[in-house]
C-alpha positions as CSV (number, residue, x, y, z in Angstrom):
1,X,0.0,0.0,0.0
2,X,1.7,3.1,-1.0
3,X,1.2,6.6,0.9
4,X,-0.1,9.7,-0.3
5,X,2.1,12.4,-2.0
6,X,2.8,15.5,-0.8
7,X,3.0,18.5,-3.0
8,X,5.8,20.3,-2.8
9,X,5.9,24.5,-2.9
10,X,9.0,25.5,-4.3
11,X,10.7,28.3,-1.7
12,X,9.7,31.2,-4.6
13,X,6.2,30.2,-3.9
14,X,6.2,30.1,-0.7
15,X,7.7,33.3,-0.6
16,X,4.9,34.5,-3.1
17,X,2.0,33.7,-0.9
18,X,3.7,35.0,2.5
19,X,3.9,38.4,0.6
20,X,0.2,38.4,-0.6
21,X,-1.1,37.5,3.0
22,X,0.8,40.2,4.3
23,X,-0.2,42.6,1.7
24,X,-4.1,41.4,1.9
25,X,-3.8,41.8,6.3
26,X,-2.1,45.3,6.0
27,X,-5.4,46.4,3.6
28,X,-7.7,44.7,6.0
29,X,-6.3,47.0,8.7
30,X,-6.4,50.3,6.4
31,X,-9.7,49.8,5.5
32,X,-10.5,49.3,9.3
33,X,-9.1,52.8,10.3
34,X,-11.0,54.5,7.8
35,X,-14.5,53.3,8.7
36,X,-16.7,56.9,9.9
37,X,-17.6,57.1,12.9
38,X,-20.8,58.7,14.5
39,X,-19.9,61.8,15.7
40,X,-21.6,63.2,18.8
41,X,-23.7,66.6,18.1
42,X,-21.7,69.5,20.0
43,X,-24.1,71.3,22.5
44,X,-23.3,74.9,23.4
45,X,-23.5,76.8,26.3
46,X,-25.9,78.9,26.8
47,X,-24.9,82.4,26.7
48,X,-26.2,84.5,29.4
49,X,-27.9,87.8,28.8
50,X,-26.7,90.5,30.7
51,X,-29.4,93.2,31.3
52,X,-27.9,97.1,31.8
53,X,-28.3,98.5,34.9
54,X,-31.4,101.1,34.7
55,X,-29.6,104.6,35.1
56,X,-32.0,106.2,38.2
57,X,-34.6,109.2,37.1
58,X,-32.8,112.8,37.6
59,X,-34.8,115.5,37.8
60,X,-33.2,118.8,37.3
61,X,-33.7,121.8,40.1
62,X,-36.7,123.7,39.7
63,X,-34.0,127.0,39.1
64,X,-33.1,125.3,35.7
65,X,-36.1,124.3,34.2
66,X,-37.7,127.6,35.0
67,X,-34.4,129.6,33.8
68,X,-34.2,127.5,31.0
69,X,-37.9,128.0,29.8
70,X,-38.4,131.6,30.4
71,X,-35.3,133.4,29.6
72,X,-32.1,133.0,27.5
73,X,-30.5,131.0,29.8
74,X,-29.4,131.1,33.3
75,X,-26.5,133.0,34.4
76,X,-24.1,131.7,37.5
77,X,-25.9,134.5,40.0
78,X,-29.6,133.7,38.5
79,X,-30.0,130.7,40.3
80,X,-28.8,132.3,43.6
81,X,-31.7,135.1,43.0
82,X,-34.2,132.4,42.2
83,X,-33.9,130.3,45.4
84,X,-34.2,133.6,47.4
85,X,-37.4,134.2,46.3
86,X,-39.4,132.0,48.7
87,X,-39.0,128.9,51.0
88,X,-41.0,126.1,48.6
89,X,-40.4,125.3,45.3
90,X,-43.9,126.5,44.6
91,X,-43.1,129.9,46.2
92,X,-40.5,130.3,44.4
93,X,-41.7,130.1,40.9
94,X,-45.3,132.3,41.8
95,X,-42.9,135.3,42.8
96,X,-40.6,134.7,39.7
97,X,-43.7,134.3,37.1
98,X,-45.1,137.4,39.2
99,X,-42.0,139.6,39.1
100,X,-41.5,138.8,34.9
101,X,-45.2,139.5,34.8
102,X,-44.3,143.1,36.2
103,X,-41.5,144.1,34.3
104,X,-41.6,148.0,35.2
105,X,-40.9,146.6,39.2
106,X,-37.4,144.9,37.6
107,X,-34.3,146.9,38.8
108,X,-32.5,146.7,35.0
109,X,-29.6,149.2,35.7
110,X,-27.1,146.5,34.7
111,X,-28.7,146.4,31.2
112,X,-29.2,150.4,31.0
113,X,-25.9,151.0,31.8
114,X,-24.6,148.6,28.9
115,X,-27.1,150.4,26.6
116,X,-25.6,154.1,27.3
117,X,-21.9,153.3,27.1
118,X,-22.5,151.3,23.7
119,X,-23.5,154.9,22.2
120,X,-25.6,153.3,19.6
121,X,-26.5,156.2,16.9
122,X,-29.6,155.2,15.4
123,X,-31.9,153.2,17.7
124,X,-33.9,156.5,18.6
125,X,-34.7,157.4,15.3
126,X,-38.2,157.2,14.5
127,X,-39.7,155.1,11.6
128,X,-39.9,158.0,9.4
129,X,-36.5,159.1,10.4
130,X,-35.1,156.0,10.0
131,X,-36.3,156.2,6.0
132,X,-35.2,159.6,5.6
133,X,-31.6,159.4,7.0
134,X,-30.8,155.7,5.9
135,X,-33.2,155.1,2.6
136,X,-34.6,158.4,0.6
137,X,-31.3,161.1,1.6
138,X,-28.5,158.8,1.9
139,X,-25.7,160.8,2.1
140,X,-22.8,158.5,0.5
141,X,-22.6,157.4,-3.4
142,X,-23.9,154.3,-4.1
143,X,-21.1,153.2,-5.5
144,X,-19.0,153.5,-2.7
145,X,-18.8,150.9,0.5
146,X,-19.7,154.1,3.0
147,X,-23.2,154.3,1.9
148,X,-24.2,150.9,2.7
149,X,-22.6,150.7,5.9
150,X,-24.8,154.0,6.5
151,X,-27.6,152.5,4.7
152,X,-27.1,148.9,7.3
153,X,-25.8,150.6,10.7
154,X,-29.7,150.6,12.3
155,X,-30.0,146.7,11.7
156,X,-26.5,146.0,12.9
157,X,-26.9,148.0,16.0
158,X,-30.0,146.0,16.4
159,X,-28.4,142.9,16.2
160,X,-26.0,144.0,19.1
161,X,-28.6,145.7,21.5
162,X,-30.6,142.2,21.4
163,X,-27.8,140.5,22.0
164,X,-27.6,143.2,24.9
165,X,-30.9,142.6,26.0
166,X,-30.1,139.0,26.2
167,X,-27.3,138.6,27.9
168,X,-27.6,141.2,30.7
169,X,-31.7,142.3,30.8
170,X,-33.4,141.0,34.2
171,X,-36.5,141.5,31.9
172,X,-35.8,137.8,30.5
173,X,-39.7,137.0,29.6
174,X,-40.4,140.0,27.9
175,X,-36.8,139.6,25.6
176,X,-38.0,135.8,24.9
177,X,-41.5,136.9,24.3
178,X,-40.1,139.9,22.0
179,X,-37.8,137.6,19.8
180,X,-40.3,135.1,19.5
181,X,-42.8,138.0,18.2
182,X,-40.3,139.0,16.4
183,X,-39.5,135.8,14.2
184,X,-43.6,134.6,14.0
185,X,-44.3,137.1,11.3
186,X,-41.0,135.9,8.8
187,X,-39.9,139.2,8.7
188,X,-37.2,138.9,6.1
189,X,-33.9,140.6,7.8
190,X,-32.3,142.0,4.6
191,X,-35.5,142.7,2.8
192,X,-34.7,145.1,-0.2
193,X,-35.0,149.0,0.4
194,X,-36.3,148.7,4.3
195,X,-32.9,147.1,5.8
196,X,-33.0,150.2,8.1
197,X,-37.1,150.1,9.1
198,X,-36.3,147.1,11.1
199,X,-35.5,148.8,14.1
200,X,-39.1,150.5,14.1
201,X,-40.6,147.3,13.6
202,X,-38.2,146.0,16.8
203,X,-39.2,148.8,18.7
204,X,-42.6,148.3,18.2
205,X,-43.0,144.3,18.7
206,X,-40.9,145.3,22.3
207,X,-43.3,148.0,23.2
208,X,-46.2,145.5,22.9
209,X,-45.0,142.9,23.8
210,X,-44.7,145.0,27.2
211,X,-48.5,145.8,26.8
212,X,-49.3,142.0,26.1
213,X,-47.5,141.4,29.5
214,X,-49.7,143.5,31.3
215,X,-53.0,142.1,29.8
216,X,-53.6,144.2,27.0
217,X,-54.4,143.3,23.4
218,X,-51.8,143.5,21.2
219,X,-52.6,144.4,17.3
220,X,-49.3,143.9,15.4
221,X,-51.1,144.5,12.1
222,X,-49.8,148.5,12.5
223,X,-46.4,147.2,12.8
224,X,-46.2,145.2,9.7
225,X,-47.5,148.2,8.2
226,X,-44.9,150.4,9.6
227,X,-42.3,148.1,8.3
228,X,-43.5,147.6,4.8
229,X,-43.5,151.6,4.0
230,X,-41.1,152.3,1.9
């Protein structure tokens, strides 16, 4: 009885198939590292809300808000001569609405003074002398720079006495109440051929606004008319 053969496998061969189970294992593992993997889903933090502090109610002085409202503005000493006026809040502001109210009672020397030392030249002309000197007899060529600073000097001293009257006036209601007068009727400041007649019409809207103070009527309609006559 004779054994079974076995087949032999040359050393090349061998070698062969030791290499391809190698190579084959190596992919088996490269393939393995590759396989995605679920990912867990990132949660934030919540974020947390920061509220601003609430800045706390300020209510200004009584001084300023009356100051502020019925005048040009406060000066330093203003607010000292306010709070004298009474012991209340309430006190205070009757006696300072009463004194405005009364502007003949105000002690305005400060102003007054002002107003005499500035010299101004043509704020007591009359409407008609106003026309006559600055308009109709002109005394400087036309063509010369002298005739219309003559022909403007009544509205630029106008522009400084309100300015005046702002700054240093204890008569602070009537001078808001004036340039608010003043401004309502769009009265053109360089309006052709009555640059000068402005300081009537000024004058005028001042005096009644004084007589509006004191209860009375006032009928600007003669004042526009004043203006307008050329």
């Amino acid at each position: 009885m004779t054994s079974p053969t076995r087949s032999k496998i040359s050393r090349r061969d061998f070698l062969k198939l030791g290499g391809t189970l190698a190579a084959a294992s190596f992919a088996a593992a490269c393939s393995a590292d590759q396989t995605p993997t679920a990912t867990q889903p990132q949660i934030e933090p919540p974020v947390p809300q920061v509220v601003p502090p609430q800045a706390p109610a300020v209510t200004a002085p009584l001084a300023v808000i009356a100051l502020n409202r019925m005048s040009f503005g406060p000066r330093p000493e203003d607010f000292d001569a306010f709070n004298a006026l009474g012991a209340t809040d309430e006190e205070r502001l009757r006696a300072y609405v009463n004194q405005q109210l009364n502007p003949d009672s105000i002690d305005d020397s400060e102003f007054e003074t002002r107003y005499t030392a500035a010299a101004f030249e043509t704020l007591h002309k009359s409407h008609e002398q106003l026309y006559a000197d600055h308009i109709a007899s002109n005394p400087y060529d036309s063509n010369d720079d002298t005739y219309w600073d003559w022909y403007s000097k009544p509205t630029y001293e106008l522009v400084d006495v309100t300015l005046l009257r702002a700054v240093y006036s204890r008569k602070q209601l009537t001078e808001v109440l004036a340039d608010f007068w003043h401004n309502h009727f769009n009265i053109f400041f360089w309006q052709d051929d009555g640059v000068p007649l402005l300081v009537s019409y000024n004058r005028d809207v001042y005096a009644n606004t004084c007589s509006e103070i004191s209860g009375r009527c006032w009928k600007p309609s003669r004042s526009i008319r004043r203006c307008c006559i050329t």
